[in-house]
N, C-alpha and C positions, 0 to 999 in steps of 0.2 A: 504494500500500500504506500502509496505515495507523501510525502511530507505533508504537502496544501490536505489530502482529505486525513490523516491524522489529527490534524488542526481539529478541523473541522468535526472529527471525533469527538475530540477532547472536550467541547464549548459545547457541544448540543447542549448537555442536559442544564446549563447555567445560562446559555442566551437565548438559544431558538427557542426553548418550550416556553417563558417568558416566565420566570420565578416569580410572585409577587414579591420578596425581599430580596432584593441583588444580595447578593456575595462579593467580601471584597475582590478586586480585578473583575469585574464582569465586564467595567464601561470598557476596562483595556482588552477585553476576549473581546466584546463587540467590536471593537475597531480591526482588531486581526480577524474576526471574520466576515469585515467588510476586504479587506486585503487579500484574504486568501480566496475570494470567492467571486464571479461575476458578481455585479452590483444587482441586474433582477435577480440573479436565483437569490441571494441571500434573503433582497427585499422580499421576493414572491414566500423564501419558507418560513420568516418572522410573521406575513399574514395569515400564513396557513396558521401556526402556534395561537395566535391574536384569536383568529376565528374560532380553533375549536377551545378554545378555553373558554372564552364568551357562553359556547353553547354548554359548556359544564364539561367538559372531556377532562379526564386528569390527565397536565401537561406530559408524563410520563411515558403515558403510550405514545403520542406524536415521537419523545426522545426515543424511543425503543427503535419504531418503523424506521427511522432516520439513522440508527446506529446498524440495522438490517442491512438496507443499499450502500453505505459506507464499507461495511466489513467485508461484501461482496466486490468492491473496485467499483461500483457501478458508478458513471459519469453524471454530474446534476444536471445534465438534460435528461436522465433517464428518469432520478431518485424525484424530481422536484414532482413529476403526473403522480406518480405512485403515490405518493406523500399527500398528495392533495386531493385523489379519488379513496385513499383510506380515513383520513380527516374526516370526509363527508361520511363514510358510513359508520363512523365513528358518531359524528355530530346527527346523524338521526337514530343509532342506535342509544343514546342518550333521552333525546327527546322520548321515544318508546315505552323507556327503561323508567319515565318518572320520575322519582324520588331515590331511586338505585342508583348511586354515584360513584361505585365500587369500581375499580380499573380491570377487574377478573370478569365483572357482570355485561359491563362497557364492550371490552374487547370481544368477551364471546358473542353479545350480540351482533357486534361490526362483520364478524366472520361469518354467522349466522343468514346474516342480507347475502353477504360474496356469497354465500354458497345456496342461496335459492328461496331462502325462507320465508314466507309472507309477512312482512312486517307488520299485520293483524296479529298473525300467528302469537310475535314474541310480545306487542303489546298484551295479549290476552294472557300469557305465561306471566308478564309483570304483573298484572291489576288482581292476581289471585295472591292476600293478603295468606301470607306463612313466618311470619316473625319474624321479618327482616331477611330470606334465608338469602343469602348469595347465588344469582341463578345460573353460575357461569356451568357447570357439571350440566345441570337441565337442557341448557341451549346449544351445549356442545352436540348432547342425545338428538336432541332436535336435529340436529343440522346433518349429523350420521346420518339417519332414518330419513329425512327427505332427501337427501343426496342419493341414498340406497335403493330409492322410489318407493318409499311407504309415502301416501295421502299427507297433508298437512295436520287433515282433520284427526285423524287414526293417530298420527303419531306423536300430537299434541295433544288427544287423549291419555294416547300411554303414558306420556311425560308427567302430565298431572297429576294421574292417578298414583303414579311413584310417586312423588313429592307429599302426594295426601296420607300417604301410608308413611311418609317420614325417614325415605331410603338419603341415604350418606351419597356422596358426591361418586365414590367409588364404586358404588353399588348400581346408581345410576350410568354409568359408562358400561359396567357389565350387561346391564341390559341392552343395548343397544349394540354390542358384543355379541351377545348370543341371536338376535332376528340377526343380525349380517352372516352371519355363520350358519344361521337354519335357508338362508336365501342362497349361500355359495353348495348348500348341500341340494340344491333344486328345486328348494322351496318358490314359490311363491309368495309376494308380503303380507298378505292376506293370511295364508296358512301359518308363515314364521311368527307374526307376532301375534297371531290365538296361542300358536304353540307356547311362546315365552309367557303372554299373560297368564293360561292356564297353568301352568308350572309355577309361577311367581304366587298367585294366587292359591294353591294346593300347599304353597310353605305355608303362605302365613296360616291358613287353616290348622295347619299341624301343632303348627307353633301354639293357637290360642287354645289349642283343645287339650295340649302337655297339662296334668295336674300337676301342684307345688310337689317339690320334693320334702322329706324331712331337713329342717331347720330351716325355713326359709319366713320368711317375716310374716303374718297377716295377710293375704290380697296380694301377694308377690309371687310370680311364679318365675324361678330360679333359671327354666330353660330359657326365656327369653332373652334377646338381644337386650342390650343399654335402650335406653329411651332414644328416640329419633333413626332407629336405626329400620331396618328391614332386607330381609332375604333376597336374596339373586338368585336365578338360575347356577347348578351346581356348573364348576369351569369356566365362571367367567370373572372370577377375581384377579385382579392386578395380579403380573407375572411373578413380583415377590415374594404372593400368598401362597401359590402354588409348589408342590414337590416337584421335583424332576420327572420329567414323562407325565405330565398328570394335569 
């Protein structure tokens, strides 16, 4: 990588994304990155920062995307479109998102739009009140399953219905795991995610019908997951959880 876009590394995250409190040497980064840099691209990607912070975007992401095309050699005639067609889906996955100003909920929805998702879709996924939960897991699921050609409707069902039942972040990727996997096996989406829900649905049955074991507290039954949690189809837990061969 070159000197000028090292520079240029280096200053994003303290000029371009626009700190509300400078850092000392900022005004001196701003001037070297008036130096190091054509005079539009610099001016065009301090507006792009301007804009999507205005709309609520956490400056962060913008530094991220910009350290992406940087770390690649890419030329800012390439990085400056990029930058500026992700901003916007950034700045209406925001608007979507409401009150959710998380940079995890932000991003996956921005990804969400690139990859097809009706932005009804992920408003409707926001406006469904679950205690604040972070939806970035949910809208990743989302965005698997319609990308996989499951229905918007069908697979913002499924999505929901996890979340209602109180499934973890990893639990929800599992799902959407095992329909991609009943679909590579010649399923149809229709028959893969009966399949998954019927399965997902047959745990928890099991799970509420376990009686307490001895010592277990009052109205507590011991085989239960922690609160917030819920069952996945068996083999679709992160590679971690997993034994070898298994």
């Amino acid at each position: 990588m070159s000197v000028r876009w090292a520079l240029v590394a280096l200053i994003f995250a303290g000029v371009v994304v626009g700190s509300p409190s400078p850092v000392p040497g900022q005004e001196a980064d701003a001037r070297r990155l008036e130096d190091a840099l054509p005079a539009e691209y610099a001016a065009r990607v301090r507006e792009i920062a301007r804009e999507a912070r205005a709309a609520g975007v956490p400056p962060g992401l913008i530094a991220r995307k910009a350290f992406e095309g940087v770390a690649k050699g890419h030329p800012p005639e390439r990085i400056v479109p990029a930058l500026d067609a992700y901003a916007g889906r950034l700045r209406e996955a925001a608007g979507l998102l409401g009150a959710d100003r998380r940079p995890g909920s932000i991003s996956a929805a921005a990804e969400a739009l690139r990859r097809g998702v009706p932005p009804d879709a992920i408003r409707s996924m926001a406006s469904r009140e679950r205690a604040g939960r972070e939806l970035a897991a949910p809208l990743i699921v989302l965005s698997d399953l319609t990308e996989a050609g499951v229905p918007t409707e069908d697979a913002l069902e499924m999505v929901n219905s996890a979340m209602d039942r109180g499934a973890r972040g990893d639990q929800m990727l599992g799902l959407s795991a095992a329909v991609r996997r009943r679909m590579r096996q010649g399923a149809d989406w229709r028959t893969a995610v009966d399949d998954v829900r019927r399965r997902v649905e047959r745990q928890f049955q099991l799970r509420d019908r376990r009686p307490p074991s001895d010592g277990a507290r009052p109205g507590q039954n011991p085989s239960r997951r922690p609160a917030g949690t819920a069952p996945v189809p068996p083999g679709t837990e992160p590679p971690h959880r997993q034994r070898d061969g298994g």
